[in-house]
N, C-alpha and C positions, 0 to 999 in steps of 0.2 A: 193222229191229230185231225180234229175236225178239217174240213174243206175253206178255208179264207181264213183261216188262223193262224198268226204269223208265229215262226219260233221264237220262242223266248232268247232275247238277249245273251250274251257271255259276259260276266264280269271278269275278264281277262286278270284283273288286279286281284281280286281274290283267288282266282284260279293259282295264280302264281305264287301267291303267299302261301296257301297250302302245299303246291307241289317242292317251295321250297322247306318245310316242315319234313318230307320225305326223301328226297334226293338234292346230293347238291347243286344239281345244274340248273336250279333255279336259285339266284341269290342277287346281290345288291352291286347295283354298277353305277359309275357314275359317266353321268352324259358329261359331252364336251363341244365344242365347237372352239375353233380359234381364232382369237379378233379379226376382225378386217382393218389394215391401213393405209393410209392415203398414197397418193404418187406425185412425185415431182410434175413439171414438164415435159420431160424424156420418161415418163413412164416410169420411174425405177421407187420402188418400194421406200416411203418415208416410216420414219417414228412417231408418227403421230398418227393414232389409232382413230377410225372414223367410226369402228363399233365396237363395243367392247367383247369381250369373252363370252361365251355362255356354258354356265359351271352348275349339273344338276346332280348335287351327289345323291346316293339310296333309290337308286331308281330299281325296279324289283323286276327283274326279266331271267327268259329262260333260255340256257345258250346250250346250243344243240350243235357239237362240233363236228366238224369233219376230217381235220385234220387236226392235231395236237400240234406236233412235232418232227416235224423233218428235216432240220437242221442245214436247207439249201445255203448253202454260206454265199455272201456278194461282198461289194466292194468294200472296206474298212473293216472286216470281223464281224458285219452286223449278221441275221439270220430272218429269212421268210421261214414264218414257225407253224403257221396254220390257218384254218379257217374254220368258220364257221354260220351257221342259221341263228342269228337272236331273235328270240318273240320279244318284243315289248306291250305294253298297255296303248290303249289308242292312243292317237294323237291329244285329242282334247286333255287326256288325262297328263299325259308327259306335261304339257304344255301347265298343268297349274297345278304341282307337284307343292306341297309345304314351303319349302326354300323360293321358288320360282316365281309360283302365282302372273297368269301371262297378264293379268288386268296390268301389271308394269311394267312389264316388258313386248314392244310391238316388233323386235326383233328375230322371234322363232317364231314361225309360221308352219314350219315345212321339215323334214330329214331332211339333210343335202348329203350328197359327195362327200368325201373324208369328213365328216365327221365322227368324233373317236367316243370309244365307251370303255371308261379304264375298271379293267378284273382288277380281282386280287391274284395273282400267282402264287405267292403265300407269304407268310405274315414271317416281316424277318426280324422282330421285335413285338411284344407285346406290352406297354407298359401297364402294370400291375394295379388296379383299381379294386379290385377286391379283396384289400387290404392296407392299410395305411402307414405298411413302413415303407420307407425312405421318402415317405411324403413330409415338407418339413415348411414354415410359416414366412421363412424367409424375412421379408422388410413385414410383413405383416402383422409382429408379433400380435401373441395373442388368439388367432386363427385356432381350429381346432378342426383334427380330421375324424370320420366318420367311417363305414363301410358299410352297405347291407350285403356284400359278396357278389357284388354287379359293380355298383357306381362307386366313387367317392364322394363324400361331401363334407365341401370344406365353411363350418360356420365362421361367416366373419362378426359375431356376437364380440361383447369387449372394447371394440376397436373405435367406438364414438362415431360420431358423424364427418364426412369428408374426407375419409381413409382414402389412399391410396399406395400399390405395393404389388408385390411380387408372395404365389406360394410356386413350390419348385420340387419335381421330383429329382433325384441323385443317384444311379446307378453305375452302373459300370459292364456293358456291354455291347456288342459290334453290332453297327447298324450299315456297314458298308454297302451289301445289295443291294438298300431301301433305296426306292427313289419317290417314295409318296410318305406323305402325313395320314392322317385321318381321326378323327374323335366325334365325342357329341357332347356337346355341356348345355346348359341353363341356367338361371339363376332362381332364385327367390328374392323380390324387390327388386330397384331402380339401379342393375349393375352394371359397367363399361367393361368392356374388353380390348382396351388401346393396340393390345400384342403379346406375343408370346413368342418365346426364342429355344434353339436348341443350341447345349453346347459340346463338342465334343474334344478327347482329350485332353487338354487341359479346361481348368476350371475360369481363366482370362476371359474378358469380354472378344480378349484378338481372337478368339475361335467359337464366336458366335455365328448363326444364323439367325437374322432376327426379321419378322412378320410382322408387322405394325400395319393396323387396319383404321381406318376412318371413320370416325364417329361410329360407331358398333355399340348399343345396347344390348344385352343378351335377353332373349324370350324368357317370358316364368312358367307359358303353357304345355310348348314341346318342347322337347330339343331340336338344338342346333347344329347340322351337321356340317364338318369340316373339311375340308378334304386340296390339299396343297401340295406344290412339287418340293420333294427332300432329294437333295443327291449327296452322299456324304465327299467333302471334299472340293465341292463345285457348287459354285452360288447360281441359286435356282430363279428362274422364269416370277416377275410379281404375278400375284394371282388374282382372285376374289372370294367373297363370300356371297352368296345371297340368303338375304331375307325377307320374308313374306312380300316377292317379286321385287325389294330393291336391292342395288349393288351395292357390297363396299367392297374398292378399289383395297387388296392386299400387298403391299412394297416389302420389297425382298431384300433384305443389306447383309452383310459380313463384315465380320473383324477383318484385322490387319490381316491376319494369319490363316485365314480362311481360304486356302486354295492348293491348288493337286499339289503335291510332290511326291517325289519318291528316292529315297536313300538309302533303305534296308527296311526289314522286317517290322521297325519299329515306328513305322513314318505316324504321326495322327491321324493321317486321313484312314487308316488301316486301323485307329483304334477306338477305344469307346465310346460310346456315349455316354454323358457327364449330367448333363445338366438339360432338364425341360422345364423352364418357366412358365407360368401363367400372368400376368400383369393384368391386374383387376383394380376396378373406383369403384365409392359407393359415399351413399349418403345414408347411411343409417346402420344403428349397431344391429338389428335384427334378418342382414340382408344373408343370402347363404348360392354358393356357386356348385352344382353337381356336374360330373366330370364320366364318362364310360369310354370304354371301346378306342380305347388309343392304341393304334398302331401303325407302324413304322411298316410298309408293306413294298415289296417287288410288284410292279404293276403287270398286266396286259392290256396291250393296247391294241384294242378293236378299231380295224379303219370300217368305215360305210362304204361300200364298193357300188350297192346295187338294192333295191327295194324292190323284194320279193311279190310279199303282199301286206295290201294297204286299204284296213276297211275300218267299218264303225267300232270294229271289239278290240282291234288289235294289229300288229305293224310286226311284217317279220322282215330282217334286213339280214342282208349277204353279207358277211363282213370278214377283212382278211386281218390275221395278228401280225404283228410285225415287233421288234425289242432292235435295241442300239448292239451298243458291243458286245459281246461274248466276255462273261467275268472273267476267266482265264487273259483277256486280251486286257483286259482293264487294268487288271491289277499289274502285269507287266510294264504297261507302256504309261497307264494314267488316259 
């Protein structure tokens, strides 16, 4: 290289995208950070959150472990499982990611200390979009489903102006490990996305989980990526979604019936999954909602322990895994 000629740049991001076309230790995580909330007078942690979440799912890094698994068991059946080196893309880039966009949010500045980047461990449900049975129209009549062997797409053609309604997948199989959501949808035209629920074991609303979001329009140009806590059995953490850098606040509710027990082999919380609603509005019969990549997944959760290196291409962070109970201890005890 000539003499005063600086190196060409790394585009870390495309680096990464290609390296994950060939091995998987380059794939999609999502960033996390957990709110900050206020203090009394005596110092002691209130409910009233002074910052919100910060929730980036699909971020595209390459996780170079050092440890998997080594099963140091500590107090309550939990497990230190491993560690590892994550590369990620620069700061600037993380910071104005599709969902993110930091122009609206003046809150991430920085990596900090624990914050977490949830893996997939693997995928303990996949529901079925590349093909349209047990997809069904629900309050919707009229709907019609679609496949190109990727997405769903459900026309809501027929249904006049000012529809609104429920389409809903119907299965029958154990989502118990899952403790995460995840999907990507979009629309075509002016669609709402009020909520969407899981039901398990029985078909009763008493054994919903239901996710109601705040004024949520859905995108027509990308998709929407989703990414929320499932625990089956145990009503989970409200969340968020972001879009193009704004928040909508995600509230977390349950049926009557929605919570652990255990009496024999046959309990609900042990048994299937039933029912995945979508709850969609629209103003017009030509509007249409596409649907991919739903899964019900086992997370791993990357803490931030330490910041490796920290330059214009790219951010490699320390970070240790850590998981709750041991499923053996779960299913025992609840």
């Amino acid at each position: 290289m000539p003499v005063g000629q600086r190196m060409p740049t790394l585009n870390m991001s495309r680096v990464l995208r290609n390296l994950g076309y060939r091995t998987g230790q380059s794939r999609k995580l999502t960033y996390y950070r957990y709110p900050i909330y206020g203090r009394d007078n005596y110092g002691v942690e209130t409910t009233d959150v002074k910052i919100n979440e910060i929730l980036i799912p699909d971020v595209q890094a390459y996780v170079r472990t050092q440890t998997t698994k080594n099963f140091t068991i500590i107090k309550g059946g939990g497990n230190v499982v491993g560690a590892a080196h994550i590369y990620l893309p620069r700061l600037e880039t993380l910071k104005n990611y599709p969902n993110f966009v930091q122009d609206n949010n003046i809150f991430f500045n920085e990596v900090e200390g624990w914050d977490v980047l949830y893996d997939i461990d693997r995928i303990v449900y996949p529901v079925i979009t590349s093909g349209t049975s047990d997809w069904y129209a629900g309050t919707l009549s009229g709907a019609t489903f679609t496949s190109d062997g990727e997405k769903l797409k459900v026309d809501l053609g027929g249904l006049g102006a000012n529809y609104s309604g429920t389409v809903f997948h119907s299965g029958s199989n154990n989502v118990l490990e899952a403790n995460r959501l995840k999907f990507q949808i979009k629309a075509s035209g002016v669609v709402g996305f009020p909520s969407f629920k899981v039901t398990t074991s029985g078909t009763s609303s008493d054994f919903d989980i239901t996710y109601t979001i705040d004024d949520l329009k859905l995108p027509t140009d990308d998709y929407l990526s989703v990414d929320v806590p499932f625990v089956s059995g145990v009503v989970a953490d409200n969340s968020s979604i972001y879009m193009s850098g704004t928040r909508y606040p995600v509230t977390v509710t349950s049926g009557s019936k929605y919570a652990w027990t255990y009496s024999g082999a046959n309990d609900y919380y042990i048994s299937d999954l039933r029912l995945l609603t979508l709850d969609v509005s629209g103003g017009a019969a030509t509007d249409a909602v596409e649907i991919k990549n739903i899964n019900f997944y086992k997370e791993i959760e990357w803490s931030v322990h330490s910041v490796k290196d920290y330059t214009d291409e790219y951010m490699c962070l320390e970070c240790v895994r850590t998981v709750g109970k041991r499923q053996s201890i779960r299913r025992a005890y609840g």
